[in-house]
MDAnalysis code that builds the backbone (N, CA, C; Angstrom):
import MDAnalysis as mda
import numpy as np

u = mda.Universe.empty(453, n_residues=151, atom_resindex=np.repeat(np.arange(151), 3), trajectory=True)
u.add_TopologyAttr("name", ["N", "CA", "C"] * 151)
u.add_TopologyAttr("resid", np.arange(1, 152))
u.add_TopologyAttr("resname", ["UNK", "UNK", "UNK", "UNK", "UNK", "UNK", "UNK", "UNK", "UNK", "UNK", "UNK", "UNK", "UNK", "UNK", "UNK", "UNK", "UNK", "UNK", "UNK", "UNK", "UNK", "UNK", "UNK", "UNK", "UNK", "UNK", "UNK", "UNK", "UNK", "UNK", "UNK", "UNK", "UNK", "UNK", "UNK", "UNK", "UNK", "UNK", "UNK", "UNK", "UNK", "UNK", "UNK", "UNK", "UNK", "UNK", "UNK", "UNK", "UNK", "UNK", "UNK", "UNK", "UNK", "UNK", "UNK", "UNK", "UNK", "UNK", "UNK", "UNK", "UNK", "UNK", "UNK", "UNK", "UNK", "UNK", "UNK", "UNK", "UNK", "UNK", "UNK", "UNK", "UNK", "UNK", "UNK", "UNK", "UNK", "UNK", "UNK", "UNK", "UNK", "UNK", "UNK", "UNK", "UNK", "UNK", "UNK", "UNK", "UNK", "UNK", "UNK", "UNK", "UNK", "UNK", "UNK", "UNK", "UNK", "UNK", "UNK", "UNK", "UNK", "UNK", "UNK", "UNK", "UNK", "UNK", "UNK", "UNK", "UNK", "UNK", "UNK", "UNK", "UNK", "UNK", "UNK", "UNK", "UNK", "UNK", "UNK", "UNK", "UNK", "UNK", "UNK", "UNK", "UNK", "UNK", "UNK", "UNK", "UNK", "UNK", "UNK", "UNK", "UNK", "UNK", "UNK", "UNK", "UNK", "UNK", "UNK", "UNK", "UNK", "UNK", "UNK", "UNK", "UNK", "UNK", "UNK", "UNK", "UNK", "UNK", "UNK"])
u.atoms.positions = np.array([
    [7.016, 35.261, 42.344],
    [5.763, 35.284, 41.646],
    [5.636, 34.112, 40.677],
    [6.894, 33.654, 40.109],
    [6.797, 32.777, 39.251],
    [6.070, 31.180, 40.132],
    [6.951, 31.248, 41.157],
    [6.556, 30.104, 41.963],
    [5.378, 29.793, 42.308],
    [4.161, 31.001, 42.264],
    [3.167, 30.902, 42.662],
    [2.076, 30.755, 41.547],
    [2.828, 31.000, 40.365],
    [1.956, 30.457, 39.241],
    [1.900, 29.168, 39.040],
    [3.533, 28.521, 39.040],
    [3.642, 27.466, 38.838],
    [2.309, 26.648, 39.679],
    [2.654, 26.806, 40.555],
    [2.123, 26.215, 41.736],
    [0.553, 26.113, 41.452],
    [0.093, 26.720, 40.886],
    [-1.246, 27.319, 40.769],
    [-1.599, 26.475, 39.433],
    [-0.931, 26.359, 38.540],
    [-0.888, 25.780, 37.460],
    [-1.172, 24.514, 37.307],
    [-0.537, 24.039, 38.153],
    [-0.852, 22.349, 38.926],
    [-1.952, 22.027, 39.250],
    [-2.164, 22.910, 40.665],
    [-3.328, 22.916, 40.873],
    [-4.164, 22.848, 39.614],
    [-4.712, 23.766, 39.068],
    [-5.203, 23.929, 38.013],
    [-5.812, 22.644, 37.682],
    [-4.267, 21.873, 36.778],
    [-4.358, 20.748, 35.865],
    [-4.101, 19.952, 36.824],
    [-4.577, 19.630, 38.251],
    [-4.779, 18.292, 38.761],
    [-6.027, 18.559, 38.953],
    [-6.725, 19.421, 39.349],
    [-8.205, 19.289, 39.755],
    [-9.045, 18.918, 38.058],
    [-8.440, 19.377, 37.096],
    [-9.610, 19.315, 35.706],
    [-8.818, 17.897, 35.003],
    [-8.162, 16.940, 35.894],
    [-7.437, 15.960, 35.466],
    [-8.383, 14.499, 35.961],
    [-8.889, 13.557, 35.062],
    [-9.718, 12.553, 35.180],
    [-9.109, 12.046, 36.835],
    [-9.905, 11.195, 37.499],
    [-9.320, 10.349, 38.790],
    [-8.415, 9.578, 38.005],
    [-7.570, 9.149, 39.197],
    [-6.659, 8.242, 38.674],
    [-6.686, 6.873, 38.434],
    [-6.392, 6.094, 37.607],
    [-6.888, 4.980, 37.387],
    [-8.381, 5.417, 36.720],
    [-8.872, 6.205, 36.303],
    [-10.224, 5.913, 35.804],
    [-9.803, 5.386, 34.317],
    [-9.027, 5.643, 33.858],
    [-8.801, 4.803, 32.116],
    [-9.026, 3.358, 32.657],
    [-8.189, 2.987, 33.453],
    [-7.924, 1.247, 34.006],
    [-9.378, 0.853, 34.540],
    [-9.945, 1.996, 34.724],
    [-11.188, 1.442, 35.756],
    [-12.337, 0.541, 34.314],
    [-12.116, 1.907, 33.405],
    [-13.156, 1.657, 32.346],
    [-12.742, 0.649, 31.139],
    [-11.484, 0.292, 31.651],
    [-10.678, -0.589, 30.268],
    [-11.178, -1.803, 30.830],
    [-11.065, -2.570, 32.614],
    [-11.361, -3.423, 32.940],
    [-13.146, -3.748, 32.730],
    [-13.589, -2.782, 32.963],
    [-15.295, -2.782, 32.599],
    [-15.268, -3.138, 31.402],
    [-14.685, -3.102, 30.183],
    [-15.010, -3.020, 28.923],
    [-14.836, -4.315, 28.814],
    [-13.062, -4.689, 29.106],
    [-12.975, -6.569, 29.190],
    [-13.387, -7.124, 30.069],
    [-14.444, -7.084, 30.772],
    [-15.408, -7.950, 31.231],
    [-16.874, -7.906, 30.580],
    [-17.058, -6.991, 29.823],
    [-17.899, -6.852, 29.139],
    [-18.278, -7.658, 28.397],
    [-16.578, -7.568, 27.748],
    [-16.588, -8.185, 26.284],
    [-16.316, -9.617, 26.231],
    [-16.087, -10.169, 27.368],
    [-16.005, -11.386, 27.665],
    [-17.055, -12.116, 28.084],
    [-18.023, -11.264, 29.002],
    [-19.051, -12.275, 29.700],
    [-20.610, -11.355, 29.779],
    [-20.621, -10.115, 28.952],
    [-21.950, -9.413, 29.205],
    [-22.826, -10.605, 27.770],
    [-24.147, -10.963, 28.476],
    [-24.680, -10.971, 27.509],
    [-26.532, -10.715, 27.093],
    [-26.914, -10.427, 26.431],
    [-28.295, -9.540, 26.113],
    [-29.093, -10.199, 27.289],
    [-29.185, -11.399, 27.442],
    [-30.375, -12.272, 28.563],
    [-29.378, -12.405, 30.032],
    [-28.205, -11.866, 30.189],
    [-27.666, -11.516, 31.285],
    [-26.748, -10.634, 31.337],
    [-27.294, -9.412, 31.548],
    [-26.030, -8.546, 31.439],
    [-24.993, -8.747, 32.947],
    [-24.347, -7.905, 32.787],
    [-22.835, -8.122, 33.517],
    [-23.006, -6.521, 34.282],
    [-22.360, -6.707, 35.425],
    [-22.670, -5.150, 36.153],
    [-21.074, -6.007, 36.769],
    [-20.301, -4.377, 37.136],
    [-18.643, -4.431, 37.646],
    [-18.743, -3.497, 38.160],
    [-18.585, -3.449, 39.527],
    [-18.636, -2.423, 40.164],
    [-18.326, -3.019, 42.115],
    [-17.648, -2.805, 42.750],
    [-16.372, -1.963, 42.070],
    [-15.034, -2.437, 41.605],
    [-14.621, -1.519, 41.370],
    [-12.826, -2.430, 40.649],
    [-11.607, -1.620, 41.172],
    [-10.774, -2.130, 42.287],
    [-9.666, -1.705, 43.074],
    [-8.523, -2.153, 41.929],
    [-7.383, -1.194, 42.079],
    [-6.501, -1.256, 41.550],
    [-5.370, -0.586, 42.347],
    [-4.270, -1.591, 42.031],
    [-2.823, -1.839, 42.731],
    [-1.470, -2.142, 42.099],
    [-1.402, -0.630, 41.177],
    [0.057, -0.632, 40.143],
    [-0.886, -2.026, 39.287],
    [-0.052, -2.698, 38.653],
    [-0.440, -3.953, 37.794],
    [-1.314, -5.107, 37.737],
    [-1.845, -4.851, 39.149],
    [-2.955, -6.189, 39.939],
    [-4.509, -5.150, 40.091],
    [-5.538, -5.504, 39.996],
    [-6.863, -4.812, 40.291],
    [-7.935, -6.311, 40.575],
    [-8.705, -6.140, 41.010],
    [-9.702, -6.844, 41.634],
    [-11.430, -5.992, 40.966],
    [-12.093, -6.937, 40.044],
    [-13.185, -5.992, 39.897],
    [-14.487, -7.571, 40.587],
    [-15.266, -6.701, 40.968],
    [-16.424, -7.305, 41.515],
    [-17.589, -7.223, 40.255],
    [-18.350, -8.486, 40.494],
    [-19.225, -8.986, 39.323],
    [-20.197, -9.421, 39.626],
    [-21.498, -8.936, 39.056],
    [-22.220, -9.572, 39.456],
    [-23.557, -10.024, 37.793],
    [-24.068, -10.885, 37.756],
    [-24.610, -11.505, 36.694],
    [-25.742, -12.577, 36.919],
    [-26.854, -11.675, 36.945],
    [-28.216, -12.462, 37.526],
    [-28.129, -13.048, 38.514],
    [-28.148, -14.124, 39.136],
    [-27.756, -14.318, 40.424],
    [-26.806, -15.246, 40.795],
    [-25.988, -14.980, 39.616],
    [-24.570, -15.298, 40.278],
    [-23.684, -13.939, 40.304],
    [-22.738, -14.038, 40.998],
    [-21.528, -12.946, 40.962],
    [-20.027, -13.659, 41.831],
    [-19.454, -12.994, 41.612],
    [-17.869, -13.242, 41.831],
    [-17.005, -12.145, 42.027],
    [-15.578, -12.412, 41.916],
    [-14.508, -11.395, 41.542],
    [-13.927, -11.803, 40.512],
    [-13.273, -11.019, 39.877],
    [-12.234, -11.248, 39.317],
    [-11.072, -10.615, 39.561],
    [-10.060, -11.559, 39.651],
    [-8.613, -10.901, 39.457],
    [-7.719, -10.723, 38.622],
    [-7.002, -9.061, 38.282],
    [-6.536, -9.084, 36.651],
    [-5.528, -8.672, 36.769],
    [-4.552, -8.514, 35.813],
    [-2.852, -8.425, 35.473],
    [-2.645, -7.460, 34.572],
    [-1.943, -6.456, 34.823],
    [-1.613, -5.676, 33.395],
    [-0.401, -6.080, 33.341],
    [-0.390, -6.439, 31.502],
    [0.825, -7.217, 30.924],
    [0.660, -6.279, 29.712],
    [1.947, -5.956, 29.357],
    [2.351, -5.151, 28.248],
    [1.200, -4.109, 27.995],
    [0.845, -3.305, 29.040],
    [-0.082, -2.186, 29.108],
    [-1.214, -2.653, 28.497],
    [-1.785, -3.975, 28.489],
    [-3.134, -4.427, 28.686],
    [-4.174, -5.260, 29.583],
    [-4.636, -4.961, 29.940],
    [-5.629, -6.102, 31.287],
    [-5.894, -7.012, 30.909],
    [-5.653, -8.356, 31.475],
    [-5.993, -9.601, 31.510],
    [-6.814, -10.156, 32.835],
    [-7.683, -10.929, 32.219],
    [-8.237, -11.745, 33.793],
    [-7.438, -13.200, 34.077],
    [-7.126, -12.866, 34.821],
    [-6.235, -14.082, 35.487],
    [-7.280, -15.254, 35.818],
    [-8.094, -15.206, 37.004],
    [-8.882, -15.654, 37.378],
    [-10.464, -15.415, 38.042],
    [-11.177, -15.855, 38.723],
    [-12.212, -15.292, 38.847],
    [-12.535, -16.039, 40.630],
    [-13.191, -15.386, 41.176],
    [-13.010, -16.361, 42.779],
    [-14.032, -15.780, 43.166],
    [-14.145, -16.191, 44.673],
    [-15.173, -15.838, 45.612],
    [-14.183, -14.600, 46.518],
    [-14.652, -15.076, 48.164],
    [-14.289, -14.244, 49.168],
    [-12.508, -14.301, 49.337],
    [-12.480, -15.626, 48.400],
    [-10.544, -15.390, 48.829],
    [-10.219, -14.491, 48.016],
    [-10.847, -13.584, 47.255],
    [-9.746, -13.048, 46.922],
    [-9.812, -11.605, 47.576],
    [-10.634, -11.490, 48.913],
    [-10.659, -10.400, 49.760],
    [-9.356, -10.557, 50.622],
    [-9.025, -11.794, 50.711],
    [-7.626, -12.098, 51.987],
    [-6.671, -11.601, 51.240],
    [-5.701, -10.743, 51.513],
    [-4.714, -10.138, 51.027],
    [-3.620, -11.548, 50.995],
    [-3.690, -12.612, 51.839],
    [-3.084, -13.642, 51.453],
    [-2.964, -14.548, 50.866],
    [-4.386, -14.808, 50.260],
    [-4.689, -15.434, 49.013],
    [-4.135, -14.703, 47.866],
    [-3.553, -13.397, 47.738],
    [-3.224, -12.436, 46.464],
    [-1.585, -12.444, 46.553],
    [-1.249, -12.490, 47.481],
    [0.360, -13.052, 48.194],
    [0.740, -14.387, 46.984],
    [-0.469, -15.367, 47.494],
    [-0.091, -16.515, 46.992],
    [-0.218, -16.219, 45.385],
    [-1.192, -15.683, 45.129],
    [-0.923, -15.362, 43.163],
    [-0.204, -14.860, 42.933],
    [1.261, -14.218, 43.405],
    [2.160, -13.165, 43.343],
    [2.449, -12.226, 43.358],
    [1.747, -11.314, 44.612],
    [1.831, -9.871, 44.625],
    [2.721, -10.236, 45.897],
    [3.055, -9.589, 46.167],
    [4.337, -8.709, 47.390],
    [3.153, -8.212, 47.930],
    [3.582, -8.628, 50.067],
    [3.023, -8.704, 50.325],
    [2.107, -7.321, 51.131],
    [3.083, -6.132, 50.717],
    [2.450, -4.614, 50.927],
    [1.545, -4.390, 49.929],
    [2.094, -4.588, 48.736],
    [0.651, -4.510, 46.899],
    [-0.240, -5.466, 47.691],
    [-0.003, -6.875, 48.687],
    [-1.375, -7.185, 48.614],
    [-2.031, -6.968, 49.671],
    [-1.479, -6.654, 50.398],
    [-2.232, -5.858, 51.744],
    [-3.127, -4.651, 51.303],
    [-2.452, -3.657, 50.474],
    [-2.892, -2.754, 50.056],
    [-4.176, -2.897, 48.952],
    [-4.137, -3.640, 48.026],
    [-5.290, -4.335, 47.158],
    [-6.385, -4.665, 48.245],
    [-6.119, -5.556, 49.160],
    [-7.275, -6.358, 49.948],
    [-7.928, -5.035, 50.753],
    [-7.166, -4.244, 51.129],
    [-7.587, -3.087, 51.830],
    [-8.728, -2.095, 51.051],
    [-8.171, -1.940, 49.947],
    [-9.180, -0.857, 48.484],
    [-9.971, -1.984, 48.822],
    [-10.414, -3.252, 48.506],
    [-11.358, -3.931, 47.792],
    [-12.404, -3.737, 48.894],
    [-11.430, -4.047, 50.475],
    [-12.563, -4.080, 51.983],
    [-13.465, -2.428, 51.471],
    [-12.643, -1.537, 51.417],
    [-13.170, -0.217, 51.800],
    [-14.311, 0.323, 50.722],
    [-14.071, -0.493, 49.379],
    [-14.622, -0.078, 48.283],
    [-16.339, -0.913, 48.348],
    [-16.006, -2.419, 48.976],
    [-17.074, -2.981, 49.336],
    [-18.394, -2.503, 50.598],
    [-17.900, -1.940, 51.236],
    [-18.823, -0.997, 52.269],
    [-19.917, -1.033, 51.847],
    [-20.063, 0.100, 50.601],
    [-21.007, 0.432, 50.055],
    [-21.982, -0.879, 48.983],
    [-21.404, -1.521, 49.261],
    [-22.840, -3.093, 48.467],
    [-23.394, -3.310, 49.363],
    [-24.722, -4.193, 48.874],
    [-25.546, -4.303, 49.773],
    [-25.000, -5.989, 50.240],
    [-25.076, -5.852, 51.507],
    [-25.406, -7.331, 51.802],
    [-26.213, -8.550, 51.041],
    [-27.408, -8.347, 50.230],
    [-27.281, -9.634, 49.508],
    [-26.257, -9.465, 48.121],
    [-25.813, -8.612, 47.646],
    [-24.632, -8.745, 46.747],
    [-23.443, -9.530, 47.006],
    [-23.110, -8.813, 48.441],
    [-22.084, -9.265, 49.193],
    [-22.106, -10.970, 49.111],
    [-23.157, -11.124, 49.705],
    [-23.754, -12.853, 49.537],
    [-23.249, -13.693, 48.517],
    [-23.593, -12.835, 47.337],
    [-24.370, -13.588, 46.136],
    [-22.303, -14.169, 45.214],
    [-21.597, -12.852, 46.072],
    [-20.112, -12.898, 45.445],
    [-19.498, -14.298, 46.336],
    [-19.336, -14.362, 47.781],
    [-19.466, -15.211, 48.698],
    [-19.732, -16.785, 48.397],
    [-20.585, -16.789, 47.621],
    [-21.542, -18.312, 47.024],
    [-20.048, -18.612, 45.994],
    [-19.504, -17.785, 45.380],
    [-18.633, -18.163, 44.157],
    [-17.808, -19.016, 44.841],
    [-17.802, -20.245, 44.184],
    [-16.882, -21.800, 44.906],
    [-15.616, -21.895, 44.001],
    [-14.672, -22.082, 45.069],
    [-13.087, -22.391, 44.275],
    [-12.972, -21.060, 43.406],
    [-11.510, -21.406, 42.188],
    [-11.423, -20.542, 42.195],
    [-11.288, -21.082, 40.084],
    [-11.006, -19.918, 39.246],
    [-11.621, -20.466, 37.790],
    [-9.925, -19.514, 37.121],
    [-9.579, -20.231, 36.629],
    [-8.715, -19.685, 35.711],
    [-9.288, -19.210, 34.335],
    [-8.940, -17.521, 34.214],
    [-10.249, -17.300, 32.794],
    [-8.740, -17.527, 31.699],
    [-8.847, -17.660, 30.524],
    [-8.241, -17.003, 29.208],
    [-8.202, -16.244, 28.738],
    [-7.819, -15.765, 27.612],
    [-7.939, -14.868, 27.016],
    [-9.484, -14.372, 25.649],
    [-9.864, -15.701, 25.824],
    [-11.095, -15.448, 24.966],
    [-12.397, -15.618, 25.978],
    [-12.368, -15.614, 27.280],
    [-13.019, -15.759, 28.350],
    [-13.535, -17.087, 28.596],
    [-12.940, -18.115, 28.134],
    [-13.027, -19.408, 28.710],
    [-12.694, -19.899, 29.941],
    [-12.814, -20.684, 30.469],
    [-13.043, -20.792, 32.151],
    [-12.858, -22.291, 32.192],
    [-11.630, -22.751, 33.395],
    [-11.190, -23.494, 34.097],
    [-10.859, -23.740, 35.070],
    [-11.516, -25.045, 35.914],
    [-10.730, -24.605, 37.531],
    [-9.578, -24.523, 37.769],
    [-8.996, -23.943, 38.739],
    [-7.616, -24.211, 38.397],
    [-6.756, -25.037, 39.184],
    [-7.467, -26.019, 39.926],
    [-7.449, -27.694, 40.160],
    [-8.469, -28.554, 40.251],
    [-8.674, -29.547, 39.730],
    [-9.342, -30.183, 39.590],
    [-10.245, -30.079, 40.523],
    [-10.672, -29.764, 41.931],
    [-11.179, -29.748, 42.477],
    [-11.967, -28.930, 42.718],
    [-11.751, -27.797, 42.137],
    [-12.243, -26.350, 42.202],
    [-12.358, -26.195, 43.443],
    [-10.886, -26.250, 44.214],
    [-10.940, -26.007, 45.756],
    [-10.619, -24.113, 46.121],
    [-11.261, -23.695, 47.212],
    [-9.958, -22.345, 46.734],
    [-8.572, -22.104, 46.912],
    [-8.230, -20.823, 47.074],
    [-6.944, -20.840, 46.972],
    [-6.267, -21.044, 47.810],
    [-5.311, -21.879, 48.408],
    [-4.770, -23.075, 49.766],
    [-4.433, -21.621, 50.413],
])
C-alpha cells in the first residue's frame, strides 16, 4: 500500500510541476528582451529549444529576425551568437562545440518546434546573413570579418 502512494505521490507532483525547462524558457525571453526589445521595435522569441547548456531561441523584430544561440555558464544564459538557417544544421552547432548527439538533438527540437511558424517568418529568419557574435551588454560583431556563415 505504501508503494502505491508513493507512486501516486509523484504522479501527483509531476503533473502540478511547471514543464521542464520553462524557468530557462522565460529567463532566455527576458535576456533577449533586455538586450534588444525596444518601444518602436519590439522583440517577439518564440520558439526557444533547449539542450542541457546550449538552447537556440528564434527572433523576430519588425522585419528582420534571426536565431540566436545561447550558453548556460555558471547557471546563467548568455548569447553567444546570433545567425540565420545555420544554426538549424546540427553541424554548424558541432562546430560551436556541442557533441555531436546534444547537436543532433538541439537541431532536431529547433526542426520540430519550427513546424508551427509561418512560412514568411520562416523567410524573414533565413534572410539573417553570416553569423554575429553578441556580448554581454548586447553588442554585436561579426565573427569574421566577412560576416560569412559558419564554414
Amino acid at each position: 500500500m505504501d508503494r502505491r502512494r508513493a507512486g501516486l505521490a509523484i504522479l501527483i507532483a509531476m503533473l502540478g510541476a511547471p514543464a521542464q525547462g520553462a524557468d530557462d524558457v522565460a529567463a532566455i525571453r527576458r535576456l533577449l528582451a533586455d538586450l534588444f526589445d525596444k518601444p518602436e521595435a519590439p522583440l517577439t522569441v518564440e520558439p526557444v529549444v533547449i539542450e542541457q547548456d546550449a538552447a537556440i531561441a528564434d527572433w523576430s523584430q519588425g522585419e528582420l529576425g534571426g536565431r540566436a544561440f545561447l550558453k548556460r555558464k555558471d547557471g546563467a544564459w548568455e548569447v553567444a551568437l546570433c545567425g540565420g538557417d545555420a544554426l538549424r544544421q546540427s553541424a554548424s552547432l558541432e562546430k560551436l562545440g556541442l557533441a555531436r548527439p546534444r547537436a543532433e538533438a538541439l537541431a532536431a527540437s529547433l526542426a520540430k518546434a519550427e513546424r508551427g511558424l509561418s512560412p514568411a517568418l520562416l523567410e524573414r529568419m533565413a534572410k539573417f546573413d553570416g553569423v554575429v557574435a553578441v556580448d554581454a551588454a548586447g553588442g554585436h560583431s561579426p565573427v569574421d570579418p566577412h560576416h560569412k556563415p559558419i564554414p
